[in-house]
PADRENRO-372519 format. One record per residue (C-alpha): residue number from 1; residue in one letter; y, x negated, z negated. Coordinates in nm, 3 decimals, m for minus. Layout:
BEGIN
<r><mido>NUM</mido><selum>A</selum><c2>Y</c2><c1>X</c1><c3>Z</c3></r>
...
***
This chain:
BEGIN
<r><mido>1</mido><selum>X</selum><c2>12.765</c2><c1>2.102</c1><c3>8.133</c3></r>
<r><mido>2</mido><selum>X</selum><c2>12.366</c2><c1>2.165</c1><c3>8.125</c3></r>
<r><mido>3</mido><selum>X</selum><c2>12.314</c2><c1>2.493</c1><c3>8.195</c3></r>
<r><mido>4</mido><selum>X</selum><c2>11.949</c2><c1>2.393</c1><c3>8.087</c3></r>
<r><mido>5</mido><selum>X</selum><c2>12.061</c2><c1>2.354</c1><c3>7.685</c3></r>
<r><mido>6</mido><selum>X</selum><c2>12.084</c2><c1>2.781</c1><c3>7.732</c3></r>
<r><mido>7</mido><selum>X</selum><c2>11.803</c2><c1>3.009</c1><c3>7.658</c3></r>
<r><mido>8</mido><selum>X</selum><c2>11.952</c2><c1>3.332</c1><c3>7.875</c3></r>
<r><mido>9</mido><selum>X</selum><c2>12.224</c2><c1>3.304</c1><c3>8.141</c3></r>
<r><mido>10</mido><selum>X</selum><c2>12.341</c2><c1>3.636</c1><c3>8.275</c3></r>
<r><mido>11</mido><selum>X</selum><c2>12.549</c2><c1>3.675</c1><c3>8.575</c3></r>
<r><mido>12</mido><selum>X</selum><c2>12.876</c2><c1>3.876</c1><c3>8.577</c3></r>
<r><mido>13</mido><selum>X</selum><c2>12.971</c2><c1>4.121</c1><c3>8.889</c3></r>
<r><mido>14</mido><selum>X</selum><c2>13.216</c2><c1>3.917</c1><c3>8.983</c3></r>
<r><mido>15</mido><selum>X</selum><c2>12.969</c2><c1>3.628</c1><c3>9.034</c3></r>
<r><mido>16</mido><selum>X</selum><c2>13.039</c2><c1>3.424</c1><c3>8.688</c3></r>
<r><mido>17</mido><selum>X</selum><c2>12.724</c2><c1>3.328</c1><c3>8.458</c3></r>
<r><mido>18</mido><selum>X</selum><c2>12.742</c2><c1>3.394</c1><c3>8.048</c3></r>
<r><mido>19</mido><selum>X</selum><c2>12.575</c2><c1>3.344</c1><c3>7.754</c3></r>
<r><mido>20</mido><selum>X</selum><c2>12.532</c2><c1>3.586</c1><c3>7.480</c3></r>
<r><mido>21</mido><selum>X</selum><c2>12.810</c2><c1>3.579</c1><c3>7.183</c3></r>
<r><mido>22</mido><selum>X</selum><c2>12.468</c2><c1>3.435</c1><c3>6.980</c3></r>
<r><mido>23</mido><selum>X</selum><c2>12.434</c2><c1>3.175</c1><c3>7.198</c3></r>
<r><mido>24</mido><selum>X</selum><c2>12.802</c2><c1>3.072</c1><c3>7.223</c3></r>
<r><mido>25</mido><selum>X</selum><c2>12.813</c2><c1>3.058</c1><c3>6.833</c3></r>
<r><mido>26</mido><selum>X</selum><c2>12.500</c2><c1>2.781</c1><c3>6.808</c3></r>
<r><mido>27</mido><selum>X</selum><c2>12.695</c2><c1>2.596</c1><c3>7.078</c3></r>
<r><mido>28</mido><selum>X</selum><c2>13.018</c2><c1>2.582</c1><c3>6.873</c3></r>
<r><mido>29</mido><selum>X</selum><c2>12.870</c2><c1>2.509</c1><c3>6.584</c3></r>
<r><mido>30</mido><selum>X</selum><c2>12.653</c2><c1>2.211</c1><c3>6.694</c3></r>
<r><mido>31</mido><selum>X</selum><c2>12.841</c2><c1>2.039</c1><c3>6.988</c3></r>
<r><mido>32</mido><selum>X</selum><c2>13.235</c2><c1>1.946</c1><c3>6.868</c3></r>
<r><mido>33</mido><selum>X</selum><c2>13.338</c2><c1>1.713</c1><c3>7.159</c3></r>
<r><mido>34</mido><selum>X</selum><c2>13.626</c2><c1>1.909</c1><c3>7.330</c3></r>
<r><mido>35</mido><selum>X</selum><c2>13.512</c2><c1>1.755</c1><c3>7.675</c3></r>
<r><mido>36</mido><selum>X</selum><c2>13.224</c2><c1>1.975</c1><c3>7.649</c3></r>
<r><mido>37</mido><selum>X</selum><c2>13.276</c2><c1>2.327</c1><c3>7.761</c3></r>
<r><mido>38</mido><selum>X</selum><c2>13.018</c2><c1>2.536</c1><c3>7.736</c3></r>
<r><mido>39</mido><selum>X</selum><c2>12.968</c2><c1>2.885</c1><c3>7.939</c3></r>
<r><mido>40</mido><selum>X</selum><c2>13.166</c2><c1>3.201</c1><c3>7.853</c3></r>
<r><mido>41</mido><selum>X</selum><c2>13.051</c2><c1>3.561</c1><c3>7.697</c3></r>
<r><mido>42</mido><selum>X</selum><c2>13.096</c2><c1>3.865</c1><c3>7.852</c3></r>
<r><mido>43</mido><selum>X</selum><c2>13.386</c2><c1>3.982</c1><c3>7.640</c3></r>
<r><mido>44</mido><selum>X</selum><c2>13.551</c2><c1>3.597</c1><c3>7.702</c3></r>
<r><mido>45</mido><selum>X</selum><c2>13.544</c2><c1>3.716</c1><c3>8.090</c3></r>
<r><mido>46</mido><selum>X</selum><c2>13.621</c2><c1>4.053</c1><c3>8.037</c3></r>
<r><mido>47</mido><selum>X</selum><c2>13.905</c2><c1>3.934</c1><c3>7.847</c3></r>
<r><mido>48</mido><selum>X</selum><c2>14.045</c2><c1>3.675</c1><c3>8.124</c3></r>
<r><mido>49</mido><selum>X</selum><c2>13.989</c2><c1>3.941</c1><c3>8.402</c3></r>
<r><mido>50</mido><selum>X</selum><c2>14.153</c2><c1>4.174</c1><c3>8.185</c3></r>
<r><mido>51</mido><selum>X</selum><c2>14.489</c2><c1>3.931</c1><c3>8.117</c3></r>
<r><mido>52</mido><selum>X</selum><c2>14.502</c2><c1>3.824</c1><c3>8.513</c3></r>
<r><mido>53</mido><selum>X</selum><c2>14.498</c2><c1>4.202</c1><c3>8.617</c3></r>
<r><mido>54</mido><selum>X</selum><c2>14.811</c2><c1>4.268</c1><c3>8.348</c3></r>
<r><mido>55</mido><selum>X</selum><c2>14.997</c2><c1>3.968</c1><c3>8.458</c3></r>
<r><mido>56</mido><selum>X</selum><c2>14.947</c2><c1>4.100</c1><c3>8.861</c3></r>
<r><mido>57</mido><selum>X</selum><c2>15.057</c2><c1>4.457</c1><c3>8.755</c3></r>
<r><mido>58</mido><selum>X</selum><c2>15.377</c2><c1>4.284</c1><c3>8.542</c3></r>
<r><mido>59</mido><selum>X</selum><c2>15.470</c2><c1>4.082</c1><c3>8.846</c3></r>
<r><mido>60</mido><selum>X</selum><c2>15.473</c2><c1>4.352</c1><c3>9.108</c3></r>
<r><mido>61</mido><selum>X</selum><c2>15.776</c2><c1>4.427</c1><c3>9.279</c3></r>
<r><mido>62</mido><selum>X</selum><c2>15.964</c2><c1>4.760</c1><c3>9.078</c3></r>
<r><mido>63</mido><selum>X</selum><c2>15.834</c2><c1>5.009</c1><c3>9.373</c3></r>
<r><mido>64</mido><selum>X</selum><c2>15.544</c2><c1>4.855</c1><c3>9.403</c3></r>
<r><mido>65</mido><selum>X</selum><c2>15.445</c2><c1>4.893</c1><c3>9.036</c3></r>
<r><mido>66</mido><selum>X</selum><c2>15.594</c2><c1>5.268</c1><c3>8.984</c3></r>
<r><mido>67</mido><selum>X</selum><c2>15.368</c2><c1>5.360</c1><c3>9.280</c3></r>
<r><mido>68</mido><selum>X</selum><c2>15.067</c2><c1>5.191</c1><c3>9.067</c3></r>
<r><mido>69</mido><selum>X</selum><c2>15.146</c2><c1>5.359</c1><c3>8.747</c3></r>
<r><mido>70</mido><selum>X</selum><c2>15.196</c2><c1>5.718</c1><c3>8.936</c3></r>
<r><mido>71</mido><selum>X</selum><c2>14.837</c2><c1>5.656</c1><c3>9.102</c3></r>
<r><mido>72</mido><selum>X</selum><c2>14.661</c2><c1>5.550</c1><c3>8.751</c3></r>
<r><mido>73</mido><selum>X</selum><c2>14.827</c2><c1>5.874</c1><c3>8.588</c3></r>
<r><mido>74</mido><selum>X</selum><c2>14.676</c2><c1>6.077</c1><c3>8.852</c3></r>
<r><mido>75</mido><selum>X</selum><c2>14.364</c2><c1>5.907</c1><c3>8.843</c3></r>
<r><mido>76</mido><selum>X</selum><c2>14.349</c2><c1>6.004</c1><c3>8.477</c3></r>
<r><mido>77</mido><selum>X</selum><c2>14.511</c2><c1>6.353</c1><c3>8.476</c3></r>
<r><mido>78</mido><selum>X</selum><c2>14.733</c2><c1>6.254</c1><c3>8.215</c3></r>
<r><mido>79</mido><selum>X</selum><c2>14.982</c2><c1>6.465</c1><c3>8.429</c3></r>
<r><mido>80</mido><selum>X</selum><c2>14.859</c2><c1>6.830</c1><c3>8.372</c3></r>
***
């Protein structure tokens, strides 16, 4: 991949670069070789972060992920 073919690359918290939705629309449009990836948008990562942390909460042991959903109720008074 050349980073170079981008006009803005912005760098996520979590350390990943993306491109704007605009920009990852002229990329699909003009390149079609499926050995060419090209960077992700925000909402792609936001998306992928947001699956991973669903499939760690799913996979928790029972206790583990009762004590989880108690603590994000709290967190969001959802209880009173």
């Amino acid at each position: 991949m050349n980073i170079k073919q981008f006009k803005t690359i912005f760098i996520h918290p979590s350390g990943r670069s993306f491109i704007t939705n605009e920009e990852a629309e002229k990329w699909d449009k003009e390149h079609h070789d499926p050995e060419e990836a090209r960077l992700p948008t925000l909402s792609e990562i936001e998306a992928e972060i947001e699956k991973n942390r669903l499939e760690v909460i799913e996979n928790m042991p029972f206790a583990r992920r009762q004590e989880y959903e108690t603590q994000k109720e709290y967190a969001s008074e959802k209880h009173f």
